[in-house]
Structures are given as structure tokens and as C-alpha cells.
N, CA, C and O of each residue as an XYZ file, in Angstrom:
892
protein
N     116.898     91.963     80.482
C     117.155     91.969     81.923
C     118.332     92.883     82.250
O     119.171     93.273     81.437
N     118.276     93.193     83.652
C     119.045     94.587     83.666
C     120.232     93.336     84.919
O     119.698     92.358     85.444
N     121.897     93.687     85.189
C     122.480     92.688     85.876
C     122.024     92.462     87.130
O     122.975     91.882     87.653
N     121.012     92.572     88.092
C     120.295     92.665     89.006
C     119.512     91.223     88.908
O     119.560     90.219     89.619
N     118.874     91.505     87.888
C     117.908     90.461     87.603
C     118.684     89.508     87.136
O     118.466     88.480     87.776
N     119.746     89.306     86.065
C     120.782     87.887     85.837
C     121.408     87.866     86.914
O     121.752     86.684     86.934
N     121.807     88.313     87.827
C     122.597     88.075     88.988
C     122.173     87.451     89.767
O     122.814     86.563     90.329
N     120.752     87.796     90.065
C     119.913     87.217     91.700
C     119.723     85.559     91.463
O     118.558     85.351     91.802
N     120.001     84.966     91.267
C     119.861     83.067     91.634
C     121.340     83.088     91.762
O     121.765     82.005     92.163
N     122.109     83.835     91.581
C     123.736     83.158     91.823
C     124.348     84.423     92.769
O     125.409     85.046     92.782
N     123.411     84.448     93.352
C     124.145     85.676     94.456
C     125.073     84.835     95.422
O     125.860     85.702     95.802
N     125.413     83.757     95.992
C     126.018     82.911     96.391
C     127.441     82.731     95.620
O     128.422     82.534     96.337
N     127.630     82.788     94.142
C     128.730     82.540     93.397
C     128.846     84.251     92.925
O     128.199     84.700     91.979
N     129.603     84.924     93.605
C     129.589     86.352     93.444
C     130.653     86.562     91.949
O     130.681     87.649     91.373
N     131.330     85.581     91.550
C     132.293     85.780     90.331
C     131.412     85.306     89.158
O     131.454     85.880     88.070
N     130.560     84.175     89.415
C     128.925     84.117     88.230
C     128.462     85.030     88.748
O     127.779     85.070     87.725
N     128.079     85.951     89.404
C     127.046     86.885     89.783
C     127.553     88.102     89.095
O     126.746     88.901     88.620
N     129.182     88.349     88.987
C     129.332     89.685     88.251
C     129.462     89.084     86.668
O     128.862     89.761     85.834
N     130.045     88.112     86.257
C     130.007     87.683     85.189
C     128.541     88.139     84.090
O     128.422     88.576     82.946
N     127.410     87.660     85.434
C     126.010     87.717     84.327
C     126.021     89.288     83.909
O     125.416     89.626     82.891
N     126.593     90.083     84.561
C     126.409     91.448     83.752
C     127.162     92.052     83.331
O     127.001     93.255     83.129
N     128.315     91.363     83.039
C     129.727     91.873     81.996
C     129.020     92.180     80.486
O     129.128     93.290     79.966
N     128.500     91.390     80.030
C     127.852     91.934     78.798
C     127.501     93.437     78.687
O     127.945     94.288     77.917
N     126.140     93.565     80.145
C     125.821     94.992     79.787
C     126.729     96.363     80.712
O     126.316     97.508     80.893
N     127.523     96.002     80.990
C     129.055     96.386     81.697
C     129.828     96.877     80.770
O     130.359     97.986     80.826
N     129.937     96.049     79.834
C     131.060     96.330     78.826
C     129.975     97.659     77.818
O     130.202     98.799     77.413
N     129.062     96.939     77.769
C     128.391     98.130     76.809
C     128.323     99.479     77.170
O     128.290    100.306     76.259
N     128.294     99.876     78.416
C     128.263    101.436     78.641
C     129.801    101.885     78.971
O     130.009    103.084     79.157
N     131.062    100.801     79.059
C     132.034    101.005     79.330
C     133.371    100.898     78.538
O     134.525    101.267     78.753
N     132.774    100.280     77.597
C     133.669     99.970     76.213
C     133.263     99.147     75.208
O     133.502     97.961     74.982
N     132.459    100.152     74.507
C     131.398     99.468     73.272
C     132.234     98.934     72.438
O     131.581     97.994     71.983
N     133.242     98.918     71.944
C     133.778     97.946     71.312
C     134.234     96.750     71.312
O     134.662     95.978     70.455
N     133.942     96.710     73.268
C     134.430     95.276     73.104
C     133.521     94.567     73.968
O     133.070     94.820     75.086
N     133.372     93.636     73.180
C     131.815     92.742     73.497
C     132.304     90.697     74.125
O     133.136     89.970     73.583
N     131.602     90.424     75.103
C     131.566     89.375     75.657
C     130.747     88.473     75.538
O     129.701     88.346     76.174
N     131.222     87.708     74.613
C     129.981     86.780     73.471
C     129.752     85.414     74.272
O     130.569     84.775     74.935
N     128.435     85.161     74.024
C     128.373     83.635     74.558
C     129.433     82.388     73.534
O     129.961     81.403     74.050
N     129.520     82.667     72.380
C     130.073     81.808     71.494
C     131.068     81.609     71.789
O     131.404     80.430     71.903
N     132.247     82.920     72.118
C     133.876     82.951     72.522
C     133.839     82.601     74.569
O     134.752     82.002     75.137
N     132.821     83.046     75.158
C     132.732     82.466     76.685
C     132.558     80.590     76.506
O     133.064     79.739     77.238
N     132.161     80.493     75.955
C     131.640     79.019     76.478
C     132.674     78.125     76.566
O     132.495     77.323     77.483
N     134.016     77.913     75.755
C     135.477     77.085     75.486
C     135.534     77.111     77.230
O     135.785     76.085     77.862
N     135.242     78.547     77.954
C     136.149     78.293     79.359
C     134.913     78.197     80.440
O     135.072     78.584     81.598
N     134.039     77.811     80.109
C     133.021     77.516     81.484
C     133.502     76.362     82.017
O     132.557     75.756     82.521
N     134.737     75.650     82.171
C     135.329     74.576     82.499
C     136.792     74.860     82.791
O     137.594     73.935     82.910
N     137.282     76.639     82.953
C     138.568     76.344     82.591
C     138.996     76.000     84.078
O     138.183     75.915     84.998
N     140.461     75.799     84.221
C     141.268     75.635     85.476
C     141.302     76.395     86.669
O     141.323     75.995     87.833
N     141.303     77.511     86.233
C     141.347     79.316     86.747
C     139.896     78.673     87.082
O     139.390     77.817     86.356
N     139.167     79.264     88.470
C     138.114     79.109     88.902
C     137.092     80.768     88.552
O     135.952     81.006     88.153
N     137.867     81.306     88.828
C     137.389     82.623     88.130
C     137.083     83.371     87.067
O     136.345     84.307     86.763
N     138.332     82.266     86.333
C     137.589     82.647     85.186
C     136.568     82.201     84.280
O     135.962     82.624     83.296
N     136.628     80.988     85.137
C     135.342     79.371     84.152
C     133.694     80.066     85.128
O     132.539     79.770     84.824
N     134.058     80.867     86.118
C     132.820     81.291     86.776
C     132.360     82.975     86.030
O     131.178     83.295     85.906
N     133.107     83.567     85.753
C     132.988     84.830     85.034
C     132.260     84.413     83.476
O     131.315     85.103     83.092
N     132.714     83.347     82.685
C     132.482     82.503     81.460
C     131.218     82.151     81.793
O     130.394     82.626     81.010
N     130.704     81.418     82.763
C     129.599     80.997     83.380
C     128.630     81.924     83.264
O     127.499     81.770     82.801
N     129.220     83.076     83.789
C     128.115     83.981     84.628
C     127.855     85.007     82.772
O     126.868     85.729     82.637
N     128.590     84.891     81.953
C     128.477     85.742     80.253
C     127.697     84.971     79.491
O     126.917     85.573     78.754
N     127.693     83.268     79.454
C     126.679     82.522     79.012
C     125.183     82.435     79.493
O     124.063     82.529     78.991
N     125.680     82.231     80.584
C     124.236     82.999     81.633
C     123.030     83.961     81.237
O     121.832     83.734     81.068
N     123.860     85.220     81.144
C     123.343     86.642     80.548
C     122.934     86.323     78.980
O     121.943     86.963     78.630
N     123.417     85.583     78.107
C     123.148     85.762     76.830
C     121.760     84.583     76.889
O     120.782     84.981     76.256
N     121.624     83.444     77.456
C     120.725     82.015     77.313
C     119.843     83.266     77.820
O     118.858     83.578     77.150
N     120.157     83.964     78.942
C     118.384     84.838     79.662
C     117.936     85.732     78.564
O     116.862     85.927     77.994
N     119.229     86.239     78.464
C     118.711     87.668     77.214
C     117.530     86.860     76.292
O     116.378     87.283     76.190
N     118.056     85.551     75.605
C     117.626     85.050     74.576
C     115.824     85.012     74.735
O     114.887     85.381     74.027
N     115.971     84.348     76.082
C     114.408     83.613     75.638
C     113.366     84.675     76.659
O     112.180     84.380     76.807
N     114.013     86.011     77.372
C     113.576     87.436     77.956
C     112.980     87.876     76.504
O     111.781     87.921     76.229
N     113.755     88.101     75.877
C     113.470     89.202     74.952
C     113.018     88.551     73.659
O     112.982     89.115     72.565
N     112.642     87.162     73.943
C     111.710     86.405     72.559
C     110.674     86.181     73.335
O     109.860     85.379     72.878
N     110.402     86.726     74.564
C     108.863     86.039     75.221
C     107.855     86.977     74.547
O     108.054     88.184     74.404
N     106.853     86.381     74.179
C     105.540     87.113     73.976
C     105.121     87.973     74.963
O     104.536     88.988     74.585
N     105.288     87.800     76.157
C     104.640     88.475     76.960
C     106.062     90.031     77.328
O     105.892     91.250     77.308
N     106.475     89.760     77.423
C     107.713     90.867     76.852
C     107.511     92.080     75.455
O     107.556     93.308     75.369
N     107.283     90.979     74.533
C     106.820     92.036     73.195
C     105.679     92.541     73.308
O     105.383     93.429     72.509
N     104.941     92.229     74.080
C     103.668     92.579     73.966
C     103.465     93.884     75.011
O     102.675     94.768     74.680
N     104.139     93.973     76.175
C     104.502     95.154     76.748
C     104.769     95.625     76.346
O     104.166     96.696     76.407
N     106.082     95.583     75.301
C     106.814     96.555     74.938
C     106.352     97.354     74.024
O     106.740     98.519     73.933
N     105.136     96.630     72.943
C     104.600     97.404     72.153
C     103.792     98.555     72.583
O     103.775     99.722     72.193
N     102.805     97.623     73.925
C     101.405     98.328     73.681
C     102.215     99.602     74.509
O     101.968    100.677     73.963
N     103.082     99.723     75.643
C     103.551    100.672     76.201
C     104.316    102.166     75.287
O     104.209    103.387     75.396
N     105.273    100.999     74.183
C     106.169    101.902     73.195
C     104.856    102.665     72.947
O     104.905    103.877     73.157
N     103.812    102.195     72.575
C     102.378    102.963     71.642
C     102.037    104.226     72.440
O     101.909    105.371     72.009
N     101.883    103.642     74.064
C     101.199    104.988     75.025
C     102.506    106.248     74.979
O     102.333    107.399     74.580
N     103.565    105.780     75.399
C     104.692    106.781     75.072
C     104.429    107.722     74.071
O     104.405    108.952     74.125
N     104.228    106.911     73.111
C     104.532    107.841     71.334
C     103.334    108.786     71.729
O     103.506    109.962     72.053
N     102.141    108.186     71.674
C     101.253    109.016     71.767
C     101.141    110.138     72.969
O     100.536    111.202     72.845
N     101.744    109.762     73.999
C     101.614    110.741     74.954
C     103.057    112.089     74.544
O     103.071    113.276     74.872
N     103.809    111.525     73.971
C     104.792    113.008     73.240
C     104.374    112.889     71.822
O     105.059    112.540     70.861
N     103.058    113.261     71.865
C     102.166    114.015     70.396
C     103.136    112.807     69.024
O     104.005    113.100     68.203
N     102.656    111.858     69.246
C     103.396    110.918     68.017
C     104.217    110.758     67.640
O     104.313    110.331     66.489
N     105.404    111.049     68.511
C     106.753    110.649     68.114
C     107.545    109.330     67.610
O     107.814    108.363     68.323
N     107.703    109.405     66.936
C     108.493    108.418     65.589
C     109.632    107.709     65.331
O     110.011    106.917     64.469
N     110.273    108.448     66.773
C     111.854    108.263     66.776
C     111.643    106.614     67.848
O     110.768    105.949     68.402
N     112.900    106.632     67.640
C     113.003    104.984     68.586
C     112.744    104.912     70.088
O     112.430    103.939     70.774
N     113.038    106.705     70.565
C     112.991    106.818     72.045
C     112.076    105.828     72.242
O     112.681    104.880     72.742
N     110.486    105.473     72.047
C     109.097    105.386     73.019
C     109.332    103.669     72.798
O     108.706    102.983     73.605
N     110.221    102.879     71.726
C     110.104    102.129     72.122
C     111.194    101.307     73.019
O     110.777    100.341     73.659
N     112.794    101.714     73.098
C     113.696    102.005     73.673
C     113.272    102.018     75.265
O     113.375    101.095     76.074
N     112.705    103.503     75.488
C     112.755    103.312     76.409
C     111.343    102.358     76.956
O     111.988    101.378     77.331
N     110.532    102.149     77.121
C     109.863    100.983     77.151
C     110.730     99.667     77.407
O     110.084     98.773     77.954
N     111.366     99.524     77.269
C     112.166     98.316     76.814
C     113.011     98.532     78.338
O     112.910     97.760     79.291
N     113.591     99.387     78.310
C     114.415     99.880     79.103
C     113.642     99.440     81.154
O     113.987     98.803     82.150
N     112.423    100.376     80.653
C     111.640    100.458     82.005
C     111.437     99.294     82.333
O     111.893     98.816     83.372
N     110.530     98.480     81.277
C     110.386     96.897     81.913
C     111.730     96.367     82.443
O     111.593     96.592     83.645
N     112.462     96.026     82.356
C     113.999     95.608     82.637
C     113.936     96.481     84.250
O     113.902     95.687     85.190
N     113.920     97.696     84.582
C     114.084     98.065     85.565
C     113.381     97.912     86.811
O     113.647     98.026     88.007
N     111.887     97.461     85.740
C     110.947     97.536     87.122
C     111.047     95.919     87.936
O     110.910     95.533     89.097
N     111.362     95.271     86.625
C     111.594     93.669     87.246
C     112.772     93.743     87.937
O     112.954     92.680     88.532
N     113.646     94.528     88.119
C     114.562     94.854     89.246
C     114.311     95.571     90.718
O     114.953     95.528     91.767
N     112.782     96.421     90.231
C     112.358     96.815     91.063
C     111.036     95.972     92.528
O     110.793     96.096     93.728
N     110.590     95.194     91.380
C     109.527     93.873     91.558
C     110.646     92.987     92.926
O     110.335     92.834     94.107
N     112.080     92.493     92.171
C     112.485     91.607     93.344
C     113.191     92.313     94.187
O     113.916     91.605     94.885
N     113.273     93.626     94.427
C     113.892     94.379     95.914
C     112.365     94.501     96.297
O     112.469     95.024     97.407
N     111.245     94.373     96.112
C     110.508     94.914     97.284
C     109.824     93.397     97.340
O     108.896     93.408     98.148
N     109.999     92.184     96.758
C     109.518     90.983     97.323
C     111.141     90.161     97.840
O     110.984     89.094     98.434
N     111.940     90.417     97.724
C     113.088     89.895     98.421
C     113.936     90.930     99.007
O     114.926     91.147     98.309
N     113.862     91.648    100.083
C     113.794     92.255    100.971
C     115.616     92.219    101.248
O     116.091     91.086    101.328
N     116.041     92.734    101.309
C     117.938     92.717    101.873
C     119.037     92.173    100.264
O     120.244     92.260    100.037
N     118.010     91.699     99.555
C     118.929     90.811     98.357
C     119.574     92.126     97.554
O     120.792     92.039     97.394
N     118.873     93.460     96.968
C     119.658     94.063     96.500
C     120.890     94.481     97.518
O     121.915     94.874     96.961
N     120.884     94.440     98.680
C     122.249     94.989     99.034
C     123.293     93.726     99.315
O     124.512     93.837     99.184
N     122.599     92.481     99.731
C     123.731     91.438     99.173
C     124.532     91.230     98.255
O     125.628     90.673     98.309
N     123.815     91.827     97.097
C     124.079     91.710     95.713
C     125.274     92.524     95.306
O     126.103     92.220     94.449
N     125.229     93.839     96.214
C     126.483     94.636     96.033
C     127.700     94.221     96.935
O     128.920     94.319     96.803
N     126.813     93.685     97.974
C     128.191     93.370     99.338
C     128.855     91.819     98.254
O     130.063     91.601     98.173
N     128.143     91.217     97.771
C     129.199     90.179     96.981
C     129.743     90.566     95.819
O     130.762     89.975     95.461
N     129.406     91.222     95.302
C     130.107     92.181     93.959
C     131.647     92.941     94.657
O     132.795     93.092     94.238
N     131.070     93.213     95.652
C     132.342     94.178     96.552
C     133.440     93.242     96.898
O     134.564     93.628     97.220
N     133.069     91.962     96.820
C     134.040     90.981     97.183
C     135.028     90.544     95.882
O     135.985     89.770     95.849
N     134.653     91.032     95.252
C     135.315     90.374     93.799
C     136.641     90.889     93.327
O     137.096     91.535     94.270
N     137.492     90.914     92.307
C     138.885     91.154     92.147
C     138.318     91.626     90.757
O     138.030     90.990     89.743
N     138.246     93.244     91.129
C     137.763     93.312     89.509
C     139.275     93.165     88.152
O     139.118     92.722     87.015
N     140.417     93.600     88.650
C     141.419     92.699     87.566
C     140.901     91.694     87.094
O     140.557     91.533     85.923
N     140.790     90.797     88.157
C     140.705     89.350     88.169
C     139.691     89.097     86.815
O     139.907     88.422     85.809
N     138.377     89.993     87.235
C     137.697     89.758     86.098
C     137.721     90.037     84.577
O     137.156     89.470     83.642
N     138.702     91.272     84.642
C     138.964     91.877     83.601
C     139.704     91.282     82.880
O     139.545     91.203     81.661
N     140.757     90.699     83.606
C     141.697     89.302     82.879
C     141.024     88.299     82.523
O     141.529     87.608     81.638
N     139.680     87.887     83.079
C     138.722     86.626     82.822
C     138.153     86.845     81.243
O     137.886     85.998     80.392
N     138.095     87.936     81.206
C     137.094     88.689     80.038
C     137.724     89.114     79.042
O     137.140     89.272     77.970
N     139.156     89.409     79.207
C     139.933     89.455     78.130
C     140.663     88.485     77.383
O     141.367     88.541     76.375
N     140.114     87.119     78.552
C     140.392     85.116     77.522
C     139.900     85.466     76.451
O     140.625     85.328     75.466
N     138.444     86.066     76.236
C     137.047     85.711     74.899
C     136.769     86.732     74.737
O     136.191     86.761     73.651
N     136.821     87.956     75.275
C     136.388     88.860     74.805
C     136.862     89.119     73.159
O     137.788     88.542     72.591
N     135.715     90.420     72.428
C     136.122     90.408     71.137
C     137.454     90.916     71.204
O     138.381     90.266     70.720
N     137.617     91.912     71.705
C     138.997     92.688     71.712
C     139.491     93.141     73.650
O     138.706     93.198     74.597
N     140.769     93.348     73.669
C     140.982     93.613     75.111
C     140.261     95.126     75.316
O     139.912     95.973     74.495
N     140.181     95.060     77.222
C     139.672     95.867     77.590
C     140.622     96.346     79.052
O     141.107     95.531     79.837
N     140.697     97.325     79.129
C     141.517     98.477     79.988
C     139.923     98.943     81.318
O     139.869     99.110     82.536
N     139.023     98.981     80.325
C     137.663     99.561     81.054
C     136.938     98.898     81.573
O     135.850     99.378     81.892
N     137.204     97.687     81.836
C     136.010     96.836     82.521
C     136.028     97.308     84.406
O     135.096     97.852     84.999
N     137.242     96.936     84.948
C     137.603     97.129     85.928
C     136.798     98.112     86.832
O     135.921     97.836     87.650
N     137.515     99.814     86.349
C     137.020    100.814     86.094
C     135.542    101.354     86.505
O     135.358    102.272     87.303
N     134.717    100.771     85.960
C     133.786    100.495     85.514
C     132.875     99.970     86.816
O     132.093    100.710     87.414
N     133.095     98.642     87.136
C     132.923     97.608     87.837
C     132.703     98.565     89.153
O     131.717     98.477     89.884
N     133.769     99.485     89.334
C     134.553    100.446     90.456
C     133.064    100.730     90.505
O     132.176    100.222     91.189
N     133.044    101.578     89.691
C     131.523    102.576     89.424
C     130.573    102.488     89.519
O     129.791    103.391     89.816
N     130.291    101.224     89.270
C     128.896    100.788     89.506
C     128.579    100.269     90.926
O     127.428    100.112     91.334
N     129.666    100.023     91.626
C     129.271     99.469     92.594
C     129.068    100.495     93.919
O     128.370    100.339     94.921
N     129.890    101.524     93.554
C     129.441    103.191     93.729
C     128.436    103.835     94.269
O     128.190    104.273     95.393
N     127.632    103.796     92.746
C     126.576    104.418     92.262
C     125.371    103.971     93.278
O     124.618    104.690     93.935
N     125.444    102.468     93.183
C     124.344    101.319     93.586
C     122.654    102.033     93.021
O     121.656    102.213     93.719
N     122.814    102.272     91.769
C     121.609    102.968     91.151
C     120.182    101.997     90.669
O     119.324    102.256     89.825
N     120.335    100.776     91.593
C     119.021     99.962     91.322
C     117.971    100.189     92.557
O     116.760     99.970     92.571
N     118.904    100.749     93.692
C     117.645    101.364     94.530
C     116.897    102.097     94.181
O     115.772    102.020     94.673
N     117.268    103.454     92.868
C     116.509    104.320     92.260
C     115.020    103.959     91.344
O     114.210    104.711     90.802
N     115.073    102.841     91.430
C     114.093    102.271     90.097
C     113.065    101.760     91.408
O     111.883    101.598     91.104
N     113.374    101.561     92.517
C     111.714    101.485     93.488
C     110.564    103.134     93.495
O     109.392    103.446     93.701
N     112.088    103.864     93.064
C     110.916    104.895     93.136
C     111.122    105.893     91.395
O     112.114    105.891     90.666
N     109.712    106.683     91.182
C     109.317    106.688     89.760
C     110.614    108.016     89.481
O     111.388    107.990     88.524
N     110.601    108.789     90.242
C     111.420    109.924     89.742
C     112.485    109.562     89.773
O     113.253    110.165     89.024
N     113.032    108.497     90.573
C     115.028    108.085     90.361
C     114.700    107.014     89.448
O     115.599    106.182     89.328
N     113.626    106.808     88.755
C     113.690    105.713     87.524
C     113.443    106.215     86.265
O     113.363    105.591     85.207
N     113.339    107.308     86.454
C     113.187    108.562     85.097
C     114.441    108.999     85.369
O     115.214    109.005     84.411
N     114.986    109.488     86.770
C     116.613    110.104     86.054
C     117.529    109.158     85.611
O     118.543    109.432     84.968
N     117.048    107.627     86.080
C     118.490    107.224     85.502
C     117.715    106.578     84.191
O     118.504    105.928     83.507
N     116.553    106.593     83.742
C     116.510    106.090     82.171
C     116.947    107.534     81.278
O     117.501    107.598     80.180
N     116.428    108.773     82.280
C     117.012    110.089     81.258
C     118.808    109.848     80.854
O     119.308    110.245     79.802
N     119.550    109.136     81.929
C     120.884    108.742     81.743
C     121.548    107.897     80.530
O     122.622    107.977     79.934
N     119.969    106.715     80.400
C     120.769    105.944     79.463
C     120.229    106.299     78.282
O     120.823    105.931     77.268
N     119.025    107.065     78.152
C     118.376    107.980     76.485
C     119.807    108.866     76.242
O     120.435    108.793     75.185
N     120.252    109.774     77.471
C     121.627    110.336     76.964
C     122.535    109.691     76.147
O     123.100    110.008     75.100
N     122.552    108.390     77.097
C     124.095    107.829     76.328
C     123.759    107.627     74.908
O     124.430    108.117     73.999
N     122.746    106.924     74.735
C     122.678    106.610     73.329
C     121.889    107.621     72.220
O     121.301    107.134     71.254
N     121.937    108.946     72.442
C     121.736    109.738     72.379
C     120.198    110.195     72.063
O     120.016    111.222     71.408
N     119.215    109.506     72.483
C     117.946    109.678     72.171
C     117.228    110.988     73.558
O     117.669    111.204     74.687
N     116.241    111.503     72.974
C     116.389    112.582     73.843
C     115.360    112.365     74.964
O     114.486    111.498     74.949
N     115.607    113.392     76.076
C     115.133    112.295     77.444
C     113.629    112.887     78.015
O     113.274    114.049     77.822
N     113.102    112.233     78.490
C     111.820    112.043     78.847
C     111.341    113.576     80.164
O     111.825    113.924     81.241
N     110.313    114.036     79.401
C     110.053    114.968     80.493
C     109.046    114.737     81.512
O     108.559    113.616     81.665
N     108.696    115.767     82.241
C     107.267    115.205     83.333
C     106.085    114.718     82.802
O     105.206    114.075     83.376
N     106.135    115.004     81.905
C     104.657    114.351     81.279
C     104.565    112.743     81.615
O     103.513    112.150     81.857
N     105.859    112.165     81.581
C     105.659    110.199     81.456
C     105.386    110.758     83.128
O     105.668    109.711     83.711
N     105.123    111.462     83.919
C     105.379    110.631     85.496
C     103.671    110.517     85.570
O     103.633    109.828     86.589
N     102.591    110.662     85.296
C     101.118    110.622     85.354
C     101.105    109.012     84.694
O     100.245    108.266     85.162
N     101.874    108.545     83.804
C     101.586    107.265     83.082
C     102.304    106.463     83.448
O     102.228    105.382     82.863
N     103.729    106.658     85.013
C     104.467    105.515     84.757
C     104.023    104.514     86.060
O     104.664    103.509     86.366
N     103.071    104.879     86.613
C     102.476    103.947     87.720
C     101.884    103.106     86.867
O     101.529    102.206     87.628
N     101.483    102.747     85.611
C     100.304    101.977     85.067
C     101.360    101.237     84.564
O     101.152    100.044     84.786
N     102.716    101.486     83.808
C     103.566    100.943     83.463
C     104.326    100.022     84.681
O     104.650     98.842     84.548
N     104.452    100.538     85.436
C     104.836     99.691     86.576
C     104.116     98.986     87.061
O     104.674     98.014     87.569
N     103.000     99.016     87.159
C     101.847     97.756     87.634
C     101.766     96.630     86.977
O     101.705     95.508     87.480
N     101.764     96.936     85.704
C     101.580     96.292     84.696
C     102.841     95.127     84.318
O     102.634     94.058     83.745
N     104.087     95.592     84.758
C     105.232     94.705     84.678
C     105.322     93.904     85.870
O     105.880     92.815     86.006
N     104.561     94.743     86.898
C     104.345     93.803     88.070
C     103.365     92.515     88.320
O     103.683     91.545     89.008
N     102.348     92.648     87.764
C     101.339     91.482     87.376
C     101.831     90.132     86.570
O     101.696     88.913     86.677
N     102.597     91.243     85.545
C     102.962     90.033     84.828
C     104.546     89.521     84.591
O     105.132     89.282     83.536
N     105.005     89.447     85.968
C     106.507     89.041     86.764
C     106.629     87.751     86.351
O     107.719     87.385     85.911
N     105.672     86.959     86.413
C     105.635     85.525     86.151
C     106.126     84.831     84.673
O     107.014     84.024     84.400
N     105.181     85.493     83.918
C     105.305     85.355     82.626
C     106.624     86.119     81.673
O     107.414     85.698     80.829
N     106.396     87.296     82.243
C     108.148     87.329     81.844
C     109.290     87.102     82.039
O     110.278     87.382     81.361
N     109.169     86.473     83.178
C     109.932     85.792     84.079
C     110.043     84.228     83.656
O     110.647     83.462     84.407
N     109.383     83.695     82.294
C     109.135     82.052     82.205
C     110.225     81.070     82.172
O     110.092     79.911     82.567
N     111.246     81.537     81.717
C     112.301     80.455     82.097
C     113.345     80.834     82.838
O     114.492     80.617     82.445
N     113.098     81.423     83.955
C     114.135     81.706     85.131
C     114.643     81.179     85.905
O     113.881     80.416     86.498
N     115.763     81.173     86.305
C     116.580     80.133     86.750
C     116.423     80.857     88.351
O     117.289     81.609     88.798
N     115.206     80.496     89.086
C     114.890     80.837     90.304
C     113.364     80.713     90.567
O     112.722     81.198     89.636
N     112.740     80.298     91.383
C     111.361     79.725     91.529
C     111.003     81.189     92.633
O     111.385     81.394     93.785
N     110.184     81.977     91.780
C     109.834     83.432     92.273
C     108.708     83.098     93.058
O     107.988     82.141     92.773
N     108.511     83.860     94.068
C     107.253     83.621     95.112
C     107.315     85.124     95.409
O     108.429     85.524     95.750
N     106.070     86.278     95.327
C     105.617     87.162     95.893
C     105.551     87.063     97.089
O     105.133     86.023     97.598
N     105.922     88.057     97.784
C     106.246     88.199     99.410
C     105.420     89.644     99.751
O     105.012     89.608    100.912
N     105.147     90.615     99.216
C     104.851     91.849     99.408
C     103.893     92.324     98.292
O     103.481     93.484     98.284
């Protein structure tokens, strides 16, 4: 899940709402230092309200990650899609086709609840905008593995960018997956995926439900 999707049932608690995506926050912003459910959990109770809600919102992200990315119906996208990829760049071998696969599903189920919940992605930033990103950065440096200078920063940036509107449509969901094949240095996708990524997107759309099975929000199609 991409923080869009852990965020949306706690859009109301905007300090759990940025919390659920400190995990993948920290990863493009300071890979060394990681926000574990094991070292969060001591303070999902602490005194500091911000910071037992930031703790909240890191346990959050790891319980979804868990049983997202052990669903059958998850692996089973990810394969048969990783497969059309490879084969559509003449059999490629490298990790890109299944990476990014992985990647797209995550985006499109971000894309699935802005066009059936209508105004929520920009709530989502107007309560993020409300937050004390210190505040959080101090929350995250209770448990984090090691301190962090970059969370903050970061936080700034993303809220910026607001780059989950890009993933309703196919060409701003190819530049920003060409963004994250960069970071991790796998090499990035040319025009050829845009003929195949409507089938990929349908396909994550049908089956919203099922990958969606233990979500902490009772999803209803609207559109």
C-alpha cells in the first residue's frame, strides 16, 4: 500500500494519518533509518499524544503491509502482470517487471479511492498540512532504528508535490513509477507499457475488494 491508502480510515486523526506512512517516508528520505512496528508499539500509549498517535499510525502501516502483501489475490497480480511486463520488453530478467508491477498495483488502489471517494485525496493533504512535522520527527526518533534530520524535510515535500493525483491518469503514473525505478536504480519504463497499462488498471480495479480483505474501512464503489 502506497500512504494514501494506509492513511484513508484515519483521515480524521491527521498525526495517525501521517504516522501510517512514515515507514515509506523514511525510505525514500533516509534509508537508513527505519520505523519498525516492534520498536513503535512500547509508545502507542505514550503520554505525548503525538507521539502514541504517530506510533499508532507506524504499527498501522506494518499490520496492513503484512496481510496486503501475503494476500493471494495480490501475488497473483503481481505475477501474472510481472509476466506481461517481461514479455512485453522482449524477456527481461531483471527485477524491474516485477517491481514495478508491485509498484502499479499500490498506485492504482490509490487511484481506485480518489475516483470512488471524491474530495478525500485533498483532505488527506489539507490534514497532513496541519501537522508539526518536528513534532513528528521527534515522535519517530523515540523508536526509530537510528535518528533522523530527514523526516521533516521530506514530509515538506511531499506535501508539495501532492503526486497521487498523477496515478488517475496513465502517463503521470508512468512518470512517477519512472521516478521510483530511478531511485532504486532499475531502469525506467518506455511507451511501449502505455498500450498494456489500461488492462493493468482494470484489473486492480475489479479486484479492490479482495485486495483490499482486511481493511480497516468498509469500501463501497461510488463511480
Amino acid at each position: 500500500m502506497n500512504s494514501f491508502t494506509h492513511a484513508f480510515p484515519f483521515l480524521d486523526q491527521p498525526y495517525m494519518a501521517v504516522g501510517c506512512g512514515v515507514p515509506d517516508l523514511l525510505g525514500a528520505a533516509d534509508r537508513k533509518c527505519r520505523a519498525r512496528k516492534k520498536k513503535a508499539l512500547p509508545f502507542v500509549d505514550h503520554e505525548d499524544p503525538i507521539v502514541a498517535a504517530v506510533a499508532r499510525g507506524v504499527v498501522q502501516h506494518h499490520t496492513d503491509d503484512h496481510w496486503f502483501h501475503t494476500g493471494p489475490e495480490f501475488n497473483r497480480l503481481n505475477l501474472t502482470m510481472a509476466v506481461e511486463i517481461r514479455k512485453l520488453y522482449d524477456d527481461d530478467q531483471s527485477m524491474r517487471s516485477g517491481f514495478a508491477t508491485h509498484v502499479l498495483i499500490e498506485m492504482f488502489i490509490d487511484a481506485w479511492l480518489q475516483q470512488n471517494y471524491p474530495g478525500k485525496a485533498e483532505y488527506f493533504y489539507d490534514q497532513l498540512a496541519t501537522v508539526d512535522g518536528q513534532k513528528v520527527q521527534a515522535a519517530i526518533n523515540l523508536f526509530a532504528t537510528r535518528p533522523t534530520e530527514k523526516f521533516a524535510p521530506m514530509l515538506a515535500k511531499f506535501l508539495e508535490l501532492r503526486y497521487i493525483f498523477d496515478y488517475l491518469d496513465d502517463k503521470g503514473t508512468i512518470f512517477r513509477l519512472n521516478h521510483v525505478l530511478r531511485r532504486v536504480g532499475l531502469r525506467e519504463l518506455d511507451e511501449k507499457i502505455f498500450d498494456w497499462l489500461p488492462s493493468c488498471r482494470e484489473r486492480v480495479y475489479d479486484h479492490i475488494p479482495s485486495l483490499l480483505h482486511e481493511y480497516a474501512f468498509e469500501l463501497s464503489a461510488k463511480s
